[in-house]
N, C-alpha and C positions, 0 to 999 in steps of 0.2 A: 285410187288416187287419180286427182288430175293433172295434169300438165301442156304445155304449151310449145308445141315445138317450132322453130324455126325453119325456115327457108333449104337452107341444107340442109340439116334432120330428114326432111320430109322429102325432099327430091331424092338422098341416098338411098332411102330406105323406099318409097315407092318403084325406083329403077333401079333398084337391087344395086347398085354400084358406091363405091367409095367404101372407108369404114366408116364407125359409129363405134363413140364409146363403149367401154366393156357395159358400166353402167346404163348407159341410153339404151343401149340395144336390150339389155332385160327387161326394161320398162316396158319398151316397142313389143318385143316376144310378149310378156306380160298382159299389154292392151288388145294383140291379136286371139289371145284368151280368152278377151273379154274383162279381167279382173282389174283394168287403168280405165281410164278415157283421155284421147289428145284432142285438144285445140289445136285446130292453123287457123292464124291469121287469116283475111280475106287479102292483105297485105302481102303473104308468102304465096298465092294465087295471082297476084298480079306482077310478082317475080319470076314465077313460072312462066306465065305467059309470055315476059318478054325476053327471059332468056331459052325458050324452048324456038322463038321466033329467030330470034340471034341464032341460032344452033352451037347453045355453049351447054343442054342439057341432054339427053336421053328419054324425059318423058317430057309428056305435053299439058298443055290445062284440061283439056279432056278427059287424059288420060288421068290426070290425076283428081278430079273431080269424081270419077267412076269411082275410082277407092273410096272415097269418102265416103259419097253416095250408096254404096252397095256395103259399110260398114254400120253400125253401131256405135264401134270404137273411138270412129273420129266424130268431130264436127266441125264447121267453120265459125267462127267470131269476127261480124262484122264491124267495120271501123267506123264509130261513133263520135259525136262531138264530145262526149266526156273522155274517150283515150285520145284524142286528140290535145286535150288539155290537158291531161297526163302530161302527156308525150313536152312540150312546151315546157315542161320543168325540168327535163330530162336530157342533162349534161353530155352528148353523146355525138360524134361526127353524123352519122351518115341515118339520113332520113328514115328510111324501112327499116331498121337495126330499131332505133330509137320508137317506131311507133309497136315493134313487133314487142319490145321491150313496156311500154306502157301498156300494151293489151294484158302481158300478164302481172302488172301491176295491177291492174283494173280488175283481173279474172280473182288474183291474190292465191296466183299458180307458179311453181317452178318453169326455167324455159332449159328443153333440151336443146345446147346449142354448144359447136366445136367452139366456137367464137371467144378466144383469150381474151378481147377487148369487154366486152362481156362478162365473160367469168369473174373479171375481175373488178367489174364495179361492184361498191359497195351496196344493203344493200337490196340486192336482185341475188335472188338464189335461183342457179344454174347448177345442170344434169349433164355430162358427159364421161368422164373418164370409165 
C-alpha cells in the first residue's frame, strides 16, 4: 500500500522521538520491510527545514533527506501546479496542512497524520490510532 505521511509522522519517526499511532507505527514497521511505500510531501521538507533552523526539532533536512535517499520505502512528491489547485478548493486553516492534504488528494493516498483537525474532515481518509 501507499501512503502519505505528514510533517510530524515523518519527523517523530525519523528522530525516533514522540509517539505514533498504534496503527501508523505498523504501517511505518511495515514500510521499513519493504511491504508499504510513504510519500513526504516536498512541503514537510520545507517544515523541517525551518523548524530544525528554529531548533523546535531533533533532526535536520539532511538528515532527513539521507533517509529517504538511502531507502526505497520513501520517496518525495513534488508540489505541482495541479496540487496547488487542489489545495485552492480545500476548506482548511493553515497553508502546509492544506497543501500536504491536496498532495494526497492528488496521490489518491491515505495521510498518516496525529492531526484531529484533519482526521476529521470529511472526505480525506487518515492513519493514526
Amino acid at each position: 500500500m501507499e501512503y502519505l505521511a505528514d510533517t510530524v509522522t515523518i519527523v517523530r519517526h525519523f528522530a525516533k522521538t514522540g509517539q505514533i499511532g498504534k496503527t501508523a507505527k505498523f504501517i511505518i514497521e511495515e514500510t521499513e520491510k519493504g511491504k508499504n511505500h510513504i510519500f513526504i510531501s516536498v512541503i514537510s521538507l520545507v517544515e523541517i527545514m525551518y523548524l530544525s533552523q528554529k531548533m523546535r526539532i531533533n533532526i535536520n533536512l539532511a538528515e532527513t533527506l539521507q533517509v529517504i535517499n538511502t531507502s526505497i520505502n520513501y520517496s518525495t512528491v513534488d508540489l505541482t501546479p495541479h496540487i496547488v489547485s487542489i489545495a485552492e478548493t480545500i476548506d482548511f486553516p493553515e497553508l502546509f496542512d492544506r497543501l500536504i492534504i491536496a498532495t494526497a488528494e492528488y496521490l489518491k493516498i491515505p495521510i498518516l497524520t496525529s492531526d484531529e483537525k484533519i482526521q476529521n474532515m470529511k472526505n480525506i481518509k487518515t492513519i493514526w490510532k
